[in-house]
KEGU-769742 format. One record per residue (C-alpha): residue number from 0; residue in three letters; x, y, z. Coordinates in nm, 3 decimals. Each point is the difference from the previous one (the first is absolute). Layout:
BEGIN
> i_aa_xx_yy_zz
> NUM_ALA_X_Y_Z
...
//
This chain:
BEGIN
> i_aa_xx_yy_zz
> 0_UNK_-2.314_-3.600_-0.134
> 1_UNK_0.281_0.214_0.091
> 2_UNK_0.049_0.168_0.384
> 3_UNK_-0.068_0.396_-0.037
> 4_UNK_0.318_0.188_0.070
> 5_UNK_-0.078_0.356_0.025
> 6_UNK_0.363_0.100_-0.079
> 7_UNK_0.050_-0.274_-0.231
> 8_UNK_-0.294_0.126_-0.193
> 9_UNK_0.068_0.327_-0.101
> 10_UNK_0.156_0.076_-0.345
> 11_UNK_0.330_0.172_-0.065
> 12_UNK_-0.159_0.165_-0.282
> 13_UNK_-0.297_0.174_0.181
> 14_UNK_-0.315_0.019_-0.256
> 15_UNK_-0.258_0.101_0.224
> 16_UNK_-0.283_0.331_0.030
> 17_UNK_0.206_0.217_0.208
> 18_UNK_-0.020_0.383_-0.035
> 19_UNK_0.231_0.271_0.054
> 20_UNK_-0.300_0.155_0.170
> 21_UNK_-0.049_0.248_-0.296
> 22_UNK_-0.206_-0.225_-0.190
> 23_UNK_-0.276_-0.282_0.124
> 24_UNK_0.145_-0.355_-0.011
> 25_UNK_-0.089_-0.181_-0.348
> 26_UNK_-0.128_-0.349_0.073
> 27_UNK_0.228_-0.310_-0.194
> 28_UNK_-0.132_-0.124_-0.343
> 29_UNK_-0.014_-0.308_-0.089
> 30_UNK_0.288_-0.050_-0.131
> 31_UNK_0.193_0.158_0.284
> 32_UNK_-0.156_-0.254_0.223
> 33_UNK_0.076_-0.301_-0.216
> 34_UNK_0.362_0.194_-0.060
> 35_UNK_0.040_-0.041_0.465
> 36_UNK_-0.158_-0.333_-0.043
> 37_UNK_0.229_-0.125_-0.204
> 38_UNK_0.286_0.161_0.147
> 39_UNK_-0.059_-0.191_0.309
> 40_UNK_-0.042_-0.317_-0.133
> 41_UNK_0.328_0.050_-0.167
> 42_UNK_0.152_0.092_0.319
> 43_UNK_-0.087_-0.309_0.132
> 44_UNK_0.090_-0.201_-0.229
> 45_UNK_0.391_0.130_-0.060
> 46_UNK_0.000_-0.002_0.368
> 47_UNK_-0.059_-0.331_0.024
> 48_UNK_0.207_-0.080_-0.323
> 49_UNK_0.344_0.141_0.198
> 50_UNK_-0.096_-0.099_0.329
> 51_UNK_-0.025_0.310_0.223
> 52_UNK_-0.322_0.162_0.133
> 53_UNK_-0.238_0.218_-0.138
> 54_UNK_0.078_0.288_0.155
> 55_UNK_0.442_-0.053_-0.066
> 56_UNK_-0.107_-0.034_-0.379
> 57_UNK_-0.217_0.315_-0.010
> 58_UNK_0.287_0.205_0.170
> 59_UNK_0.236_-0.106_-0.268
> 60_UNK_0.022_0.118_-0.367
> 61_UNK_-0.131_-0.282_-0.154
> 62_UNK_-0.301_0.077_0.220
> 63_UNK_-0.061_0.318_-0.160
> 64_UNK_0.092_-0.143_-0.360
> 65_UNK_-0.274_-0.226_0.024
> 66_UNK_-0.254_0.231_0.118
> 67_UNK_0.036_0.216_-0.313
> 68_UNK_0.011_-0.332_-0.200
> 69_UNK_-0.320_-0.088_0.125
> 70_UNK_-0.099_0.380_-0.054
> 71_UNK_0.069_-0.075_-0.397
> 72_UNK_-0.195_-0.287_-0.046
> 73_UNK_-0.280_0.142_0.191
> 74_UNK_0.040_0.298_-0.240
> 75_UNK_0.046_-0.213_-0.306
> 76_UNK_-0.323_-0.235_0.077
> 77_UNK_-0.221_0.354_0.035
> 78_UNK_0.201_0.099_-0.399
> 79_UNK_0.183_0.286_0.170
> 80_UNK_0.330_-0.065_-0.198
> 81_UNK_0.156_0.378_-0.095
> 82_UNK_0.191_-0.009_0.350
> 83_UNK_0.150_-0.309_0.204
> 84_UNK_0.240_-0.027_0.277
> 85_UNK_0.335_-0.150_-0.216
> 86_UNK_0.098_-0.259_0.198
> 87_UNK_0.130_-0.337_-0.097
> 88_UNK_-0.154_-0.343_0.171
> 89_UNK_0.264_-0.113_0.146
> 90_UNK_0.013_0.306_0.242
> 91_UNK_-0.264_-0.138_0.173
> 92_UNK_0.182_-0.255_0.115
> 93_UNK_0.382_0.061_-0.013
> 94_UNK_0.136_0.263_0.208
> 95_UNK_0.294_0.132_-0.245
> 96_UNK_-0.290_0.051_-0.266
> 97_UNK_-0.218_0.180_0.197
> 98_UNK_0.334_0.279_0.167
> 99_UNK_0.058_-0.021_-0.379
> 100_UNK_-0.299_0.214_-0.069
> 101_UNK_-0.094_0.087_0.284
> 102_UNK_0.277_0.079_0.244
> 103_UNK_0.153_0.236_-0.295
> 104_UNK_0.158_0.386_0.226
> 105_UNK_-0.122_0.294_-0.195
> 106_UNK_0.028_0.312_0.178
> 107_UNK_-0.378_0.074_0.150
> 108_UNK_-0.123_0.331_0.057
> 109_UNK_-0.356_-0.063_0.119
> 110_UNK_-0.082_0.400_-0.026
> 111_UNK_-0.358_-0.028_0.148
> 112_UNK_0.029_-0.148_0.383
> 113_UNK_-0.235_0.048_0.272
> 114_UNK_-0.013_-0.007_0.381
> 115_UNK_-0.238_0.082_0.260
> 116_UNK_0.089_0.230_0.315
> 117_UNK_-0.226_0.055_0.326
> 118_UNK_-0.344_0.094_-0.188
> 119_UNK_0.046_-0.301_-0.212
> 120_UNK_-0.268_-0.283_0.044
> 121_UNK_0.030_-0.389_-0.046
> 122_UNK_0.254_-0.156_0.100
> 123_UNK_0.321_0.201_-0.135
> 124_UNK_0.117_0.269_0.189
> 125_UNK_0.364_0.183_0.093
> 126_UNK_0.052_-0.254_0.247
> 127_UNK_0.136_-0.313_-0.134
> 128_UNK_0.240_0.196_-0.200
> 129_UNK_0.156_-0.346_-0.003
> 130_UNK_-0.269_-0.177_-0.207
> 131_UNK_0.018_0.301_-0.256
> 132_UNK_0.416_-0.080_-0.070
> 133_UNK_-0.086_-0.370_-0.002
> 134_UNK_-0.255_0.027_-0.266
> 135_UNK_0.172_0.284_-0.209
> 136_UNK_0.359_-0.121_0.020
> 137_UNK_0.013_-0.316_0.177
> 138_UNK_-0.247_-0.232_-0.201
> 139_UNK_-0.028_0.230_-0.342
> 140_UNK_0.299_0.100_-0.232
> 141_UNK_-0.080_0.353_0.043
> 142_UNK_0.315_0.215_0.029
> 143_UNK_-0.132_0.339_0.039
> 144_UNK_-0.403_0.123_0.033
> 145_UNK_-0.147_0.328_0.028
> 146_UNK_-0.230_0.084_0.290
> 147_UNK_-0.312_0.141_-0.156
> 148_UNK_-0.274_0.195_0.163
> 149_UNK_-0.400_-0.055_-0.053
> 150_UNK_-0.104_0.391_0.059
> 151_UNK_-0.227_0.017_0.277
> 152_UNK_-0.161_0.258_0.243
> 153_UNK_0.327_0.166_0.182
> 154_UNK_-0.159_-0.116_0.370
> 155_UNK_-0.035_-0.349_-0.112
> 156_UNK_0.319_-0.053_-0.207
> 157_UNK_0.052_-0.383_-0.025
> 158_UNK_0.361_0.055_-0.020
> 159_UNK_0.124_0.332_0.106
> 160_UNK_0.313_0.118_-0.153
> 161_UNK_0.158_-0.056_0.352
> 162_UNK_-0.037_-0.345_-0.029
> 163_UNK_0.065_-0.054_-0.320
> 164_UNK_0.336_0.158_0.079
> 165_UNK_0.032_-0.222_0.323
> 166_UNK_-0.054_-0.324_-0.220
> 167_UNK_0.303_0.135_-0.244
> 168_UNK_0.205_0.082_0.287
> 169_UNK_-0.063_-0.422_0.159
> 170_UNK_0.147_-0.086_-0.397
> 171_UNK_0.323_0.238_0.018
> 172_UNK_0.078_-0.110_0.352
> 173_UNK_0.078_-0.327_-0.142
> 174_UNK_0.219_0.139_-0.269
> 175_UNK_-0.303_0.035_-0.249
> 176_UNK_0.091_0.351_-0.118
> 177_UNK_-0.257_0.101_-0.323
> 178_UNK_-0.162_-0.328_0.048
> 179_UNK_-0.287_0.207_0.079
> 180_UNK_-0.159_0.296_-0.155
> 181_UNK_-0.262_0.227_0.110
> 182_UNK_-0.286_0.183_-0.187
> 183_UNK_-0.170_0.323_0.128
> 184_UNK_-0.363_-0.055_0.011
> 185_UNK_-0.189_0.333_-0.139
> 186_UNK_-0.307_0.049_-0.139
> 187_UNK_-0.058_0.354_-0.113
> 188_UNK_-0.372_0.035_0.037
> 189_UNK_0.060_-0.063_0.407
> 190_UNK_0.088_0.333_0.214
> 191_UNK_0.379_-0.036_0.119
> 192_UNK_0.130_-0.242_-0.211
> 193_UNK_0.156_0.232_-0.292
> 194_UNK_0.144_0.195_0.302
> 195_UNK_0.127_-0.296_0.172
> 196_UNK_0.220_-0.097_-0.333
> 197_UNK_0.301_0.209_0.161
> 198_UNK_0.010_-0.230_0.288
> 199_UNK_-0.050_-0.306_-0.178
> 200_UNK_0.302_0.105_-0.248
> 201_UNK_0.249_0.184_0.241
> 202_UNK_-0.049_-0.215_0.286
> 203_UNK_-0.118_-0.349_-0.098
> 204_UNK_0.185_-0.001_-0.300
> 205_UNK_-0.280_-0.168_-0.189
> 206_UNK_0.074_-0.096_-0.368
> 207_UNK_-0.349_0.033_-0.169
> 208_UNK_-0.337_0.122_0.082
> 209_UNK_-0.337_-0.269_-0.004
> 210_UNK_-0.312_0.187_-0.062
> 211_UNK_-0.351_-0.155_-0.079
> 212_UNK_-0.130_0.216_-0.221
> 213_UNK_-0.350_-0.195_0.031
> 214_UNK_-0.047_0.162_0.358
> 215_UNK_-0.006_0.255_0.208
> 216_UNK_-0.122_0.097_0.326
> 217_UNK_-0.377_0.022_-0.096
> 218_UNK_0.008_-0.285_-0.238
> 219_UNK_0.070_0.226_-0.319
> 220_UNK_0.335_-0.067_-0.189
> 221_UNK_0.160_0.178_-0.250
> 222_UNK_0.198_0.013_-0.308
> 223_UNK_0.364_0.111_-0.001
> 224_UNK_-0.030_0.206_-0.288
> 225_UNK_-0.226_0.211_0.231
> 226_UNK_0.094_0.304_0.184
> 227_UNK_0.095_-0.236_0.346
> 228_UNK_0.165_-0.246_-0.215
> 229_UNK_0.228_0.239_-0.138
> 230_UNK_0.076_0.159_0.314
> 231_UNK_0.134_-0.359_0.108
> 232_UNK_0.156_-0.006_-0.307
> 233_UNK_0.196_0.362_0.020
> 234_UNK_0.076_-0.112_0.357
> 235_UNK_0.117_-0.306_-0.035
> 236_UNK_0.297_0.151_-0.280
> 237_UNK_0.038_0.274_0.216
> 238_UNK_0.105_-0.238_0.284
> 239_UNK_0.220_-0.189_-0.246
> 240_UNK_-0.181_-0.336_0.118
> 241_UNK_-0.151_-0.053_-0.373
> 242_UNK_-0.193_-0.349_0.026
> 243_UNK_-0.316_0.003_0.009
> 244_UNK_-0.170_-0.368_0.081
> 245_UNK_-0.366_0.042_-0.066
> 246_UNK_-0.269_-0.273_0.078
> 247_UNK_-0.213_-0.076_-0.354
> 248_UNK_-0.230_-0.221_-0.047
> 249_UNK_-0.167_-0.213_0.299
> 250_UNK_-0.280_0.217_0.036
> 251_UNK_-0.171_0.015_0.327
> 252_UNK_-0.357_0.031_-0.106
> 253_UNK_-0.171_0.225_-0.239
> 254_UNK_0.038_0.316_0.183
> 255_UNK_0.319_0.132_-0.135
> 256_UNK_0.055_-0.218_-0.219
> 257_UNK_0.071_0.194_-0.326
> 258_UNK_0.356_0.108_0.241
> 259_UNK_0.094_-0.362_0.013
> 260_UNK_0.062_0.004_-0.398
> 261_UNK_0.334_0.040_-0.080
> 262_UNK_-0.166_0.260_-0.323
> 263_UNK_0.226_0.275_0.183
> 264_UNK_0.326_-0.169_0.002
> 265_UNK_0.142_0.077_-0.359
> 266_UNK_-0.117_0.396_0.031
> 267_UNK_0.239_0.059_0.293
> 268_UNK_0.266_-0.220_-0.121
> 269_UNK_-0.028_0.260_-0.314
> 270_UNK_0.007_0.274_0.248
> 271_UNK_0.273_-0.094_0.223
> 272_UNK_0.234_-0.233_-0.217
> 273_UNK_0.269_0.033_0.274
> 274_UNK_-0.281_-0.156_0.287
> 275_UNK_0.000_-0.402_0.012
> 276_UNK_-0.320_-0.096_-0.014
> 277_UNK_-0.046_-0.389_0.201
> 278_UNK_-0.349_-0.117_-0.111
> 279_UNK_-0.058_-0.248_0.335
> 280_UNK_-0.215_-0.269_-0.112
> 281_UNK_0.017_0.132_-0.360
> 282_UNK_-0.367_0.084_0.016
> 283_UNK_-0.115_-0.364_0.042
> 284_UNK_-0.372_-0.053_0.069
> 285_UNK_-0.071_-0.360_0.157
> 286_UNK_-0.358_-0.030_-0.123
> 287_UNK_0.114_0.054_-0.403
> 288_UNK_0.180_-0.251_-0.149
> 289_UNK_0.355_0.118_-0.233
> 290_UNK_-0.004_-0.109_-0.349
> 291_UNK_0.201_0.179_-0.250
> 292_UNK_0.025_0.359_-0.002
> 293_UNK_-0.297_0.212_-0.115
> 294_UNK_0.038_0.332_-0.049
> 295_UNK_-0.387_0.067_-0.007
> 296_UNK_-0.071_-0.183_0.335
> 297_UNK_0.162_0.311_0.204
> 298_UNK_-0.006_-0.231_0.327
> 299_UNK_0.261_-0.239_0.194
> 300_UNK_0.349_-0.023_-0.122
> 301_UNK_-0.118_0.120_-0.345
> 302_UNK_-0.096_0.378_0.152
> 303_UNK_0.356_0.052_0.110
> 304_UNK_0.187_-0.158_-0.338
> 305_UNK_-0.290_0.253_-0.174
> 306_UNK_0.134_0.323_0.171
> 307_UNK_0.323_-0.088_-0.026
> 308_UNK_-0.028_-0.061_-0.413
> 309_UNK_-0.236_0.324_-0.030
> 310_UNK_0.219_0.197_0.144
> 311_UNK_0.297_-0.098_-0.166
> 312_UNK_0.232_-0.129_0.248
> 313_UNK_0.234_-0.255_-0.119
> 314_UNK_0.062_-0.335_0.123
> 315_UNK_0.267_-0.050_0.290
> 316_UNK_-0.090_0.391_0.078
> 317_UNK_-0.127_0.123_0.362
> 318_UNK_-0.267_-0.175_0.069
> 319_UNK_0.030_-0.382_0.157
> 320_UNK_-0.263_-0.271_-0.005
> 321_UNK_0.039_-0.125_0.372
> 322_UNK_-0.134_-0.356_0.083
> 323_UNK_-0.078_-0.040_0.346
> 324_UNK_-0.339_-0.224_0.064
> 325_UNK_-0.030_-0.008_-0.410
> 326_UNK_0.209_-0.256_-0.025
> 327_UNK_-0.087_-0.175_0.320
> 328_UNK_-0.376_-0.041_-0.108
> 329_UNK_0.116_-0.046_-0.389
> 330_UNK_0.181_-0.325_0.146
> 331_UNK_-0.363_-0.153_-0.043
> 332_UNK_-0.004_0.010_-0.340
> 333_UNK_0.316_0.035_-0.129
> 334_UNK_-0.152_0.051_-0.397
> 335_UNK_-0.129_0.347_0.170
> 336_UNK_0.347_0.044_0.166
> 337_UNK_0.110_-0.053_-0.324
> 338_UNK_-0.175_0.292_-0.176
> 339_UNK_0.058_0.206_0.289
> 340_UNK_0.365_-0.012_0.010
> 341_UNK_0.029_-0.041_-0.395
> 342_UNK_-0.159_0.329_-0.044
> 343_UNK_0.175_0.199_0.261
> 344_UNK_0.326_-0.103_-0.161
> 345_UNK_-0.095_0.022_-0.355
> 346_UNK_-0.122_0.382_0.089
> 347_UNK_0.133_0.151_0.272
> 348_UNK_0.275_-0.190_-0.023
> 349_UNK_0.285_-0.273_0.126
> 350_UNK_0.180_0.229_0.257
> 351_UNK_-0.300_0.164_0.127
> 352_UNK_-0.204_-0.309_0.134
> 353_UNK_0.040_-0.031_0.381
> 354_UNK_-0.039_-0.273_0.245
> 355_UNK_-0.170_0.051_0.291
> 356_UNK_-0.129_-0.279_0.244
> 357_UNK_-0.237_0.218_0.252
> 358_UNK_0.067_-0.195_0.239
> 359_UNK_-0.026_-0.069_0.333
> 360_UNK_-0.351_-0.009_-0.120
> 361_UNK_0.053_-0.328_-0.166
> 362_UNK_0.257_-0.127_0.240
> 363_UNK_0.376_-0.052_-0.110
> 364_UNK_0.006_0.090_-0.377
> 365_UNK_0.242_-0.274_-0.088
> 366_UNK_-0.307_-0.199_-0.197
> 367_UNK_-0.042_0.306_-0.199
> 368_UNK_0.379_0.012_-0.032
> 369_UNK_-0.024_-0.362_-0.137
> 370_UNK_-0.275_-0.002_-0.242
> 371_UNK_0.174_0.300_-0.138
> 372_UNK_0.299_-0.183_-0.081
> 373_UNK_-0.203_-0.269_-0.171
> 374_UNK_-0.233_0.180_-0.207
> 375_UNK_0.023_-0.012_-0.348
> 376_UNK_-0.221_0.141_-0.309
> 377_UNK_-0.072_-0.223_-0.250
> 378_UNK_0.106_-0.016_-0.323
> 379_UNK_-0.313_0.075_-0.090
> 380_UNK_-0.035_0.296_0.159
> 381_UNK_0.273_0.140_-0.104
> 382_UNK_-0.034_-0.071_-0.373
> 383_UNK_-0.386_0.118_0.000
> 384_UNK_0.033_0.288_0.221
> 385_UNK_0.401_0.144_-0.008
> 386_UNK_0.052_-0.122_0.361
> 387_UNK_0.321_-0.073_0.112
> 388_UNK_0.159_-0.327_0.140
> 389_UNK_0.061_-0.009_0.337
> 390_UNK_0.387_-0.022_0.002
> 391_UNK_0.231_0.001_0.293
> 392_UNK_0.072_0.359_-0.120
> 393_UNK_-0.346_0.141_0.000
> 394_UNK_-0.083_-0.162_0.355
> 395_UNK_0.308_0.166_0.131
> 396_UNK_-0.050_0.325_-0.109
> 397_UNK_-0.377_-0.051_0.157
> 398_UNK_0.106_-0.153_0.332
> 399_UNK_0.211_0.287_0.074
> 400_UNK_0.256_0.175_-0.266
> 401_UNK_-0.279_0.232_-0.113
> 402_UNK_-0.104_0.156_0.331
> 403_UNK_0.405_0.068_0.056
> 404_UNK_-0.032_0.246_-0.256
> 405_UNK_-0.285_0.258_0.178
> 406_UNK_0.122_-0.112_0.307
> 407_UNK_0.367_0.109_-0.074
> 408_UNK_0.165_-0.337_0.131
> 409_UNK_0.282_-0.155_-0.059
> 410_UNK_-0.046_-0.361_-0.043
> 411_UNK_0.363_-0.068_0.038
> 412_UNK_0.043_0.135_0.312
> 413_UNK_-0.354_-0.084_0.137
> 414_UNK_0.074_-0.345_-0.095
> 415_UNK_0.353_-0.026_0.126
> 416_UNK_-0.119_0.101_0.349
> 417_UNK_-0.307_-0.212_0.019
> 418_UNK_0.185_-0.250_-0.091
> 419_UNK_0.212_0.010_0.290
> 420_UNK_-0.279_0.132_0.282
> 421_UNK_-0.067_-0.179_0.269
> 422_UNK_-0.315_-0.030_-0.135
> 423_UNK_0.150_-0.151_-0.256
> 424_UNK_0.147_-0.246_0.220
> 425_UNK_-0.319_-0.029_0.211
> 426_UNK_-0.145_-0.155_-0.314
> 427_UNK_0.248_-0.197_-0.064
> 428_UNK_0.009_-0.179_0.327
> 429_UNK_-0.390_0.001_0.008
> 430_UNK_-0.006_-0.154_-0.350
> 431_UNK_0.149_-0.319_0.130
> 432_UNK_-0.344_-0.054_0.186
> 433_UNK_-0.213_0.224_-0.123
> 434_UNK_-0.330_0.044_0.155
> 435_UNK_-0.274_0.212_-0.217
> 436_UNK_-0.357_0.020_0.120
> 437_UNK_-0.135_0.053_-0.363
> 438_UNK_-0.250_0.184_0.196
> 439_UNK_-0.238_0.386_-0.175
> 440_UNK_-0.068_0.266_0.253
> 441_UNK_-0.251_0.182_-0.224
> 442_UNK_-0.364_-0.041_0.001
> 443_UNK_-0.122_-0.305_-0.169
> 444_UNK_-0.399_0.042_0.004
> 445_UNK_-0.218_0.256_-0.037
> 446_UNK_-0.145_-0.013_0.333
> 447_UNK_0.385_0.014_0.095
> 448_UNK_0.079_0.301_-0.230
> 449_UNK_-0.335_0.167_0.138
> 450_UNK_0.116_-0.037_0.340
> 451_UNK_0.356_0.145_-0.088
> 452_UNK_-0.198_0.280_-0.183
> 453_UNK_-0.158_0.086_0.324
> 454_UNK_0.303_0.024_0.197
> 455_UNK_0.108_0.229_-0.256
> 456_UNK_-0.270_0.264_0.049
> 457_UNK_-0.176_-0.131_-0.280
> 458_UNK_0.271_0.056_-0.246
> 459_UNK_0.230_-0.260_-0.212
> 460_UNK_0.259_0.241_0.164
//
């Protein structure tokens, strides 16, 4: 019987209950646990096979090529075929196969990132700005990420604009200009924050607004085709910061929950066609499995490709399916992940599906990152339901080339300077012996995401 290494043991590819805190934890099925059990039997045998420890194989990339190996026959055994993780054997075991796949450089624009300032709980807070560069940029691929905002009560912000601003400033110090972007968090049904959009724009210089439109002060959401949601609207053109990043889907309870349905989104994108509309989670619900889209079901991913069709607006238009914790919990069944990200291309289209990683929540994204690159729809799928194949083209244009375009970057020029950064070169030097935790921050139970709910005032937010 093997020793227990509690480095050793962890998985580069991190299938396990944790939350964002927005939703309760979702306990493992079986076949997840079978998919870990098998992952680490794996790792110990290739470890043993090329004569290193556990722990140096995990690290490496055939580590993480064997996880999601393991993943598919865990997948296969339980008949979930319409998705795998394309990744040949031999990457298990030889390091040039596994970089192959694996270590492939697409530029990554993870537009939903998250950190926690002073009012934060757990254990992430401003302080170890450190361990928030290693996990972003040091041990993940990601070369430019957007810090979000979860709106909150303004006393008990759990990142205040300030900080979010200090955090950017730590990144441009070491040459990371644009690396990091900033949203303004507003949510129009709160006294101040419609006023405080001035500041946010003139000073800050955020580059999109996040609103919930699921809550509000008293618990009561709204819609943004109401009166307050077209005042955010109006001032969010009038400010000339047009992005609006709105959370859908992930309800937090019944109370409110109509607002968490993404029925809404197509009747302002009719209204405002020169507004970008970023669906975040793109109206994902954890507790209702994705199959093909239904227009009668009116729930889940199928309420916002519903508004969007009803109200005529066309494919590759203003409004942008955004992925972050979708795709991390659709990793655990990847014939789900399949329909998921079939349909989102097939309707709303290839240049407006987004990656997002939410992270730190789930620790460095670069698993995420991964299993993205491996993913494939099968043939299948694609034949029965007018999915497309996961090419190197389409994962580019997710990973980052889409969000360019409402973001107004220049991937050139980001990419010629990032490339040259000394965080750029901090990588590079750290990559030699690199050093990832493979560790979640988020809550993992429900006593856990309870207790985090508490801290919170008794809000998700």
């Amino acid at each position: 019987m093997r020793s227990f290494d509690p480095d050793g043991d962890r998985l580069p590819i991190k299938l396990d209950t944790t939350s964002n805190g927005e939703f309760v934890p979702v306990p493992l099925d079986r076949t997840n646990r079978l998919a870990n059990r098998l992952a680490r039997e794996q790792a110990d045998t290739h470890a043993r096979q090329q004569g290193v420890a556990r722990r140096t194989f995990m690290v490496s990339a055939c580590g993480a090529a064997s996880t999601l190996l393991a993943f598919n026959a865990a997948n296969a055994a339980a008949g979930r075929t319409g998705g795998f993780f394309d990744l040949h054997q031999d990457a298990a075991v030889d390091p040039d196969a596994a970089l192959d796949q694996l270590g492939v450089r697409e530029f990554v624009f993870d537009v939903q990132g998250h950190f926690v300032g002073a009012n934060g709980v757990g254990r992430v807070g401003l302080g170890p700005a450190e361990q928030f560069i290693q996990d972003i940029f040091l041990d993940s691929d990601t070369d430019m990420m957007v810090l979000s905002f979860i709106p909150s009560r303004r006393e008990r912000e759990l990142l205040t604009i300030q900080e979010a601003d200090e955090t950017r400033r730590i990144i441009d110090q070491m040459d990371g200009t644009k690396r990091l972007l900033l949203h303004g968090r507003v949510n129009p049904n709160q006294p101040g924050d419609l006023e405080g959009m001035d500041e946010l724009a003139e000073v800050w210089g955020v580059q999109a607004w996040k609103c919930y439109t699921q809550w509000g002060p008293d618990g009561t959401g709204f819609f943004l085709h109401d009166d307050l949601g077209l005042q955010l609207i109006e001032k969010a053109r009038a400010l000339g910061v047009k992005n609006i990043c709105v959370h859908k889907g992930l309800p937090f309870g019944r109370r409110s929950y109509e607002h968490s349905i993404a029925s809404d989104i197509g009747v302002v994108a009719k209204m405002f066609p020169d507004v970008n509309f970023l669906v975040y989670h793109s109206g994902f619900i954890t507790s209702q499995p994705e199959g093909p889209y239904d227009p009668n079901r009116g729930e889940g991913v199928d309420a916002l490709i519903r508004s969007v069709e009803e109200n005529g607006i066309p494919r590759n238009a203003n409004v942008y399916a955004e992925l972050g914790s979708t795709w991390r919990f659709a990793m655990r069944n990847p014939e789900m992940a399949a329909h998921i990200v079939g349909k989102l291309v097939k309707h709303i289209g290839e240049r407006n599906v987004l990656y997002g990683s939410d992270c730190i929540w789930f620790g460095s994204p670069q698993d995420q990152i991964q299993g993205l690159r491996a993913f494939q729809i099968s043939q299948e799928f694609q034949d029965r339901y007018g999915y497309p194949a996961m090419t190197p083209k389409l994962r580019a244009q997710i990973f980052g080339l889409n969000a360019a375009r409402p973001y107004a970057i220049d991937v050139d020029e980001v990419l010629q300077r990032a490339r040259n950064d000394r965080i750029e070169r901090r990588r590079a030097a750290y990559r030699t012996s690199p050093d990832p935790h493979f560790l979640t921050y988020g809550p993992k139970t429900r006593r856990a995401f309870l207790a985090n709910l508490q801290a919170r005032g008794g809000s998700p937010i």
